[in-house]
N, C-alpha and C positions, 0 to 999 in steps of 0.2 A: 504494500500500500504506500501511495508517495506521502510523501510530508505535508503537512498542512501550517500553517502561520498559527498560533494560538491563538492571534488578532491583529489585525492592522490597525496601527495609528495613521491616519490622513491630517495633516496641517492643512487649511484649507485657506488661510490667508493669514498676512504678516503683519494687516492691522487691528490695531486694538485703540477702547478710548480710555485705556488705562496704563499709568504707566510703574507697572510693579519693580521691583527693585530685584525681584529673584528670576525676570525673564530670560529665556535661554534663548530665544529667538530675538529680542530686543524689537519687539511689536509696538509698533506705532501709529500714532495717524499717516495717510498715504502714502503705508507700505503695503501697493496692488503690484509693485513691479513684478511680472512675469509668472502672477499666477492661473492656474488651470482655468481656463475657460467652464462654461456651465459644460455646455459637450463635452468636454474632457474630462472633468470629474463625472460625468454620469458613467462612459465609458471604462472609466477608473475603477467606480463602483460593481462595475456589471464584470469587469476580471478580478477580482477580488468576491466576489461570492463565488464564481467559476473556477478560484486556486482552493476553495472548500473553508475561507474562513466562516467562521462563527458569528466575530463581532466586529466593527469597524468605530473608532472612537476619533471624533471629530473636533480639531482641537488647533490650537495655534496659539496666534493672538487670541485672537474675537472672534472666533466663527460666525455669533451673528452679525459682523459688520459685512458678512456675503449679504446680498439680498434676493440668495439663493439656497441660500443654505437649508432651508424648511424644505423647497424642493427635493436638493440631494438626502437628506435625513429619511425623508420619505421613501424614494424610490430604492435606498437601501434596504429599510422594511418592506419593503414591496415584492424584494426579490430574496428574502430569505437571511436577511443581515440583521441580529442585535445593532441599533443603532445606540451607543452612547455618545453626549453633547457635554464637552468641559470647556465651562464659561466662567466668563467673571459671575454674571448671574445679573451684572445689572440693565440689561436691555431684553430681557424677560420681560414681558406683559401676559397679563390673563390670555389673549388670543392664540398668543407663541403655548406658553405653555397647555393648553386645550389640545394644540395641533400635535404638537410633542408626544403627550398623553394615549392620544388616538394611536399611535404606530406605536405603544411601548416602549419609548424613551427614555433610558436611566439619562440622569442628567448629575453631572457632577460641578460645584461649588465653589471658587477658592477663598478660601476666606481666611487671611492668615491672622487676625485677631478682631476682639469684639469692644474693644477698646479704639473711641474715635481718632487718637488722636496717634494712635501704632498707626491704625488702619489708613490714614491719611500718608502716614510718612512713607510706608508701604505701597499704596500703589498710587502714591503723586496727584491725588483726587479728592480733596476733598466731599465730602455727603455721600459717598459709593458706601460706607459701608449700613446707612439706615435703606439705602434700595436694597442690598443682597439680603438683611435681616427680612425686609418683606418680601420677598422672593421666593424665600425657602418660605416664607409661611403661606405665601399661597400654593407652589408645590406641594406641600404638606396637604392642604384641605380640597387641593384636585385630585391627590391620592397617585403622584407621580410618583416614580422611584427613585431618590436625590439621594446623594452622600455631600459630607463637605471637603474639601482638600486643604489641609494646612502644610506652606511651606516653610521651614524648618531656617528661621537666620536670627541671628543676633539680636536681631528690634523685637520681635517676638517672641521669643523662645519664650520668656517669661509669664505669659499670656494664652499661652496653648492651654493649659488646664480650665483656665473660663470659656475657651473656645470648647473643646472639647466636654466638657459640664454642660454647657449652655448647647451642646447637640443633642447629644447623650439623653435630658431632659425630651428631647423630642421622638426620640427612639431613630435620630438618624446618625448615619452610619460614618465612620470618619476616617480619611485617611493621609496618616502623615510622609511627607514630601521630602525627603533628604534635597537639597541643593549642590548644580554643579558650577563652578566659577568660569561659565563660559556667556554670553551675548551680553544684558547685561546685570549680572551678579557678577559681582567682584570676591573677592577672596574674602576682603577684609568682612564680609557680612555673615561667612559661616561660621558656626560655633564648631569647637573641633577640641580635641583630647579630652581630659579628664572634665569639663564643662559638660561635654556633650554625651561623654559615656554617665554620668548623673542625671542627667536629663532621658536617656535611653533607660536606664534601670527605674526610670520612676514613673515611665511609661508603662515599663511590665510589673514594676510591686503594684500600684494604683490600676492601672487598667485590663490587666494581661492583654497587652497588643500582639499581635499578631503579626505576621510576615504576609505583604499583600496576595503571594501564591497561594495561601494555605486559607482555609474555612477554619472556627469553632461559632458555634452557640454560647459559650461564653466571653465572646467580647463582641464589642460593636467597631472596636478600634484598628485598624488596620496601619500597617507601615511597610513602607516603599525605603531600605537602608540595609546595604549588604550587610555594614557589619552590626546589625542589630541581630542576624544571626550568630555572630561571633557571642555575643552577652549570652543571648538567649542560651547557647551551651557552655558558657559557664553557669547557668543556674541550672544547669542539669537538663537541660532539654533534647528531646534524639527525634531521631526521624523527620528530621529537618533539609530543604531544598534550596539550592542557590537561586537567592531575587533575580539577577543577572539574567534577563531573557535574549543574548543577543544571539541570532543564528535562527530562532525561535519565533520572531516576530518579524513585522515589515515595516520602516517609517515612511512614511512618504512624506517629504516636505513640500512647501506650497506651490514651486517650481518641476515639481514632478519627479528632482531628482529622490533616490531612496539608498537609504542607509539603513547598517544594521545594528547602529546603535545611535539614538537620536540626541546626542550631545556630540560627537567625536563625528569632525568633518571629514569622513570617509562616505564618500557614494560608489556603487556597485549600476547606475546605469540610470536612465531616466523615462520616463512610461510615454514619454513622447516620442521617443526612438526606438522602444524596445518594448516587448510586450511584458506584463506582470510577471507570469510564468517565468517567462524568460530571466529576467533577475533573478527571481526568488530561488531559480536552480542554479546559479553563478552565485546567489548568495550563501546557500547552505555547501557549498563546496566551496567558497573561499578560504583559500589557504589564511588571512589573518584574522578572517574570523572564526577558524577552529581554535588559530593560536591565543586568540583572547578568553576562550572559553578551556585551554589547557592549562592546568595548576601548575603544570612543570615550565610555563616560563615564567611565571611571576618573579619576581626579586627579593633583597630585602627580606624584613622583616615578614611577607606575606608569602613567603617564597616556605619558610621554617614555622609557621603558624601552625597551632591544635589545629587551630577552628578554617583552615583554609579549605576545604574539602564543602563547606557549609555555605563561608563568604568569601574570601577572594578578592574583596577589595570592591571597589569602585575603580573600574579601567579609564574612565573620563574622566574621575577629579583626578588620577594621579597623570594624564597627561595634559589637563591645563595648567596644576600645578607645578609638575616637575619634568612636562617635557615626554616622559617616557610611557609611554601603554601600559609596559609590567610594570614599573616600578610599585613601592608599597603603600599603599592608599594612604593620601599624609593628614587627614582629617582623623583614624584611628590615636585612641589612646597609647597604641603599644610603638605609637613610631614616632610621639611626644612628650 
């Protein structure tokens, strides 16, 4: 049986009317340069359920600043695709979300605190964060399926627990965001060593979070951070799986080019010259994305790791920060 993508990510456009400080695209106002015509994403869509994925999640900037994008959402459910939409949340109206609703649309949230004046310094907007709080509450009472996304930096870190309280409270679901210091996040915003493994362990004494691959019934909390599998086995935890989905999944960026890991500026080919298939089997035989998914070239301290069999680092922070793919993930406690 051939491979199948576990899911595609589609970036669908570069602009956004917000300007967050953890963007890895650095989404802006009139950033349309060179993205997918409506044809072309529908096209897009229609090889992408035919390579047998499951879900296609729609995401960039601002996806609704397409004024097409309700379209393309659609004709993904149309043709057999979980469609998921990750927005700021705040160009949601009662009509969007009704539509959404109707084709089964999980929609995901960012809301990196609940505090106005984080929440401003965060994504460069004043008042956005009283539209996403009613957002979610009208999702809530349309009976859509919403989570929220908190991403994980310095200005916030301190504020994730009233975020996460103040979801929780709603029975919705939440997942946290490790940050890479590429578009525009910068370094100095990530918490990292013994800061950040405190803040990982009191995620799992207080919530028991979870690794975003994995399901339980006891928690609501989900996290997206390799080496939170690292903790997670030092508190005794087994039968644990590497976050790291690269080889596994498909990025497409807004320009059609796609990569197999959506931080680290490697493309394998672009869907305007080349058919989905086609990549996707150039990608899963790429000689450097076998070697990023091999524990035997890692470096460093990740190289002689317990816990490298489990996580393995973060292969894009350690090459915006150090240059190198293997080198050892330097946001880890054990390399600070």
């Amino acid at each position: 049986m051939e491979k199948t993508p576990i899911h595609v990510t589609l970036h669908v456009t570069y602009e956004c009317n917000l300007s967050c400080i953890h963007c890895y695209v650095n989404a802006g106002r009139g950033a349309t340069l060179e993205q997918l015509s409506t044809d072309e994403a529908l096209r897009l869509i229609q090889e992408i359920a035919e390579l047998g994925a499951k879900a296609i999640i729609f995401t960039s900037g601002e996806p609704l600043m397409r004024s097409d994008i309700l379209d393309l959402i659609e004709y993904a459910s149309d043709i057999g695709l979980k469609p998921i939409l990750a927005t700021n949340g705040t160009l949601l109206n009662d009509d969007i979300i009704k539509r959404l609703k109707d084709v089964d649309t999980s929609i995901a949230i960012n809301l990196p605190s609940i505090s106005e004046e984080i929440h401003r310094r965060f994504t460069g907007v004043s008042s956005s964060l009283a539209i996403k709080l009613n957002v979610l509450d009208k999702c809530l009472r349309y009976g859509v399926k919403c989570s929220v996304g908190i991403a994980i930096t310095k200005l916030n870190i301190k504020d994730v627990n009233n975020v996460i309280d103040y979801c929780l409270k709603r029975e919705v679901f939440v997942d946290i965001i490790s940050v890479v210091p590429c578009g525009r996040a910068k370094l100095d915003i990530i918490p990292m060593g013994a800061e950040y493994r405190d803040f990982l362990q009191h995620l799992w004494m207080k919530y028991r979070a979870i690794p975003m691959n994995t399901t339980s019934a006891d928690s609501k909390v989900c996290i997206y951070e390799p080496i939170y599998l690292a903790l997670l086995s030092e508190n005794g935890k087994s039968n644990l799986n590497r976050l790291c989905s690269i080889g596994e999944t498909i990025n497409i960026m807004a320009d059609g080019s796609i990569r197999p890991c959506v931080f680290i500026p490697y493309t394998l080919g672009n869907i305007r010259r080349k058919s989905l298939a086609k990549i996707w089997r150039r990608l899963i035989e790429d000689r450097l994305v076998q070697e990023l998914r091999d524990l035997n070239k890692l470096k460093g301290i990740c190289r002689s790791c317990n816990w490298n069999i489990v996580c393995g680092g973060c292969r894009a922070r350690a090459y915006f920060i150090k240059g190198d793919l293997f080198a050892s993930d330097p946001i880890c406690w054990l390399n600070t």
